[in-house]
N, C-alpha and C positions, 0 to 999 in steps of 0.2 A: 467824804466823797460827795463830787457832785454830780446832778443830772441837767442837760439844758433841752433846751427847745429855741430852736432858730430856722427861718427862712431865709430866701431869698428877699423877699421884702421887708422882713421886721425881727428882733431879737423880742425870743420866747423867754418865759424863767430861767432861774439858773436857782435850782434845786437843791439844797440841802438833804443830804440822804443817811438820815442817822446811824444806820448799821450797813453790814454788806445788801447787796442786793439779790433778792430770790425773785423768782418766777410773780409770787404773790405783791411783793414790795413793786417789782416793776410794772404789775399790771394797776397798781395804784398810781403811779405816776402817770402812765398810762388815761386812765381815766382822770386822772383831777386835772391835768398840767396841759397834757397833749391834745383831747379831745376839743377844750374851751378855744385851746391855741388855734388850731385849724380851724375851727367855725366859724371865726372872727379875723384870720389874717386872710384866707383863703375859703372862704365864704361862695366862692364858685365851683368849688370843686373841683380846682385845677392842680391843687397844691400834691407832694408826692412826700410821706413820710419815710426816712431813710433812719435806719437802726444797725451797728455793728452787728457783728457775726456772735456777741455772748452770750453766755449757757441760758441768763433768764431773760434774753429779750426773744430764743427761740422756744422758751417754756410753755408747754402744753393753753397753759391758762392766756399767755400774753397771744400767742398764735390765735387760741381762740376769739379772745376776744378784737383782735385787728380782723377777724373775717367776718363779726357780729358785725362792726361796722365800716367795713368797707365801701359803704355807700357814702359815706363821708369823708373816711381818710383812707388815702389811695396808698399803700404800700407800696415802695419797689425794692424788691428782691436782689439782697448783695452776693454774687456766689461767694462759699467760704472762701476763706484764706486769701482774701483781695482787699487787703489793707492801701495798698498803693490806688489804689479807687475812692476811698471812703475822705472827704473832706471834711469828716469828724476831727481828724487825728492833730490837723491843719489850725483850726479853731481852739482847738487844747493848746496847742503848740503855744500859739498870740497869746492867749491869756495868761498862761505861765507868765511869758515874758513880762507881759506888762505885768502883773504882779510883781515877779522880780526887780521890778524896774523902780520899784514903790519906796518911798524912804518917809519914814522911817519903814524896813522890813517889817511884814508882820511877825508876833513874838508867840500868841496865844493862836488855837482852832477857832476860837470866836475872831480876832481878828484877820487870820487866815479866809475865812469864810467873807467879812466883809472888804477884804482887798480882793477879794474873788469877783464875787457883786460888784461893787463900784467898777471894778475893769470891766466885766462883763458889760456897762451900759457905757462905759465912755468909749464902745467900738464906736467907732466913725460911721453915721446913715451909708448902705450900700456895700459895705465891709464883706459880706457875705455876698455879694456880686461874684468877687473876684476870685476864691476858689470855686464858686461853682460855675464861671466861666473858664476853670482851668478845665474840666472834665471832660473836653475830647479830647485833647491833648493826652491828658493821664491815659484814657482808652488807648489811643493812638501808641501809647509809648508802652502798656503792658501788652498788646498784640504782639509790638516789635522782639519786646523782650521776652513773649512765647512764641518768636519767629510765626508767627500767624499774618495774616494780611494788615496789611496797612492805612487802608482806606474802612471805611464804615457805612 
């Protein structure tokens, strides 16, 4: 399993996460990965940290500690069950691909792991522009499809 970190301006790690992930393991990433990431891409404190809806990114400890510093890194809050929002899903999507797209296939997890990597940096400068310039539209389009308003 992997974990990444990316902006809009720049492509974060891409994290090797040796076992599944608890509360404890995600607040390690958390701290070594994320914290460094935001201090140096977003350095003005403009930047907005987005996390899916899972069990250990809402764990007691990770909660905690995103509120210890919130003076640095600005959480925005995903309502559950709003997958069609989250341009996480988007980003996995492409990587996959490109992976897949790799020849020779990777055979081993060690080589899985570095056709992971090498995709992960030969996304194209601005690559992450474009789904997170899709996000009114996504708004736009789950309103529609909770028959809610349409404008914003």
């Amino acid at each position: 399993m992997v974990w990444d970190v990316c902006s809009w301006r720049d492509m974060g790690p891409l994290v090797r996460l040796e076992t599944t992930l608890t509360g404890d393991r995600y607040l390690s990433s958390l701290s070594d990965h994320l914290h460094s990431f935001m201090s140096i891409v977003h350095s003005d404190g403009l930047g907005q940290f987005q996390q899916e809806n899972e069990t250990p990114h809402a764990s007691r400890v990770a909660t905690k500690w995103l509120q210890e510093h919130s003076s640095d890194i600005r959480h925005f809050h995903w309502p559950p069950k709003s997958s069609e929002m989250n341009i996480i899903e988007d980003i996995r999507d492409a990587l996959l691909h490109a992976v897949e797209k790799r020849s020779p296939p990777p055979r081993t997890p060690m080589d899985l792991l570095t056709a992971l990597q090498d995709s992960w940096w030969e996304f194209p400068p601005g690559y992450l522009q474009i789904p997170v310039e899709s996000m009114p539209r996504r708004f736009a389009s789950l309103l529609r499809a909770r028959e809610g308003p349409t404008r914003y």
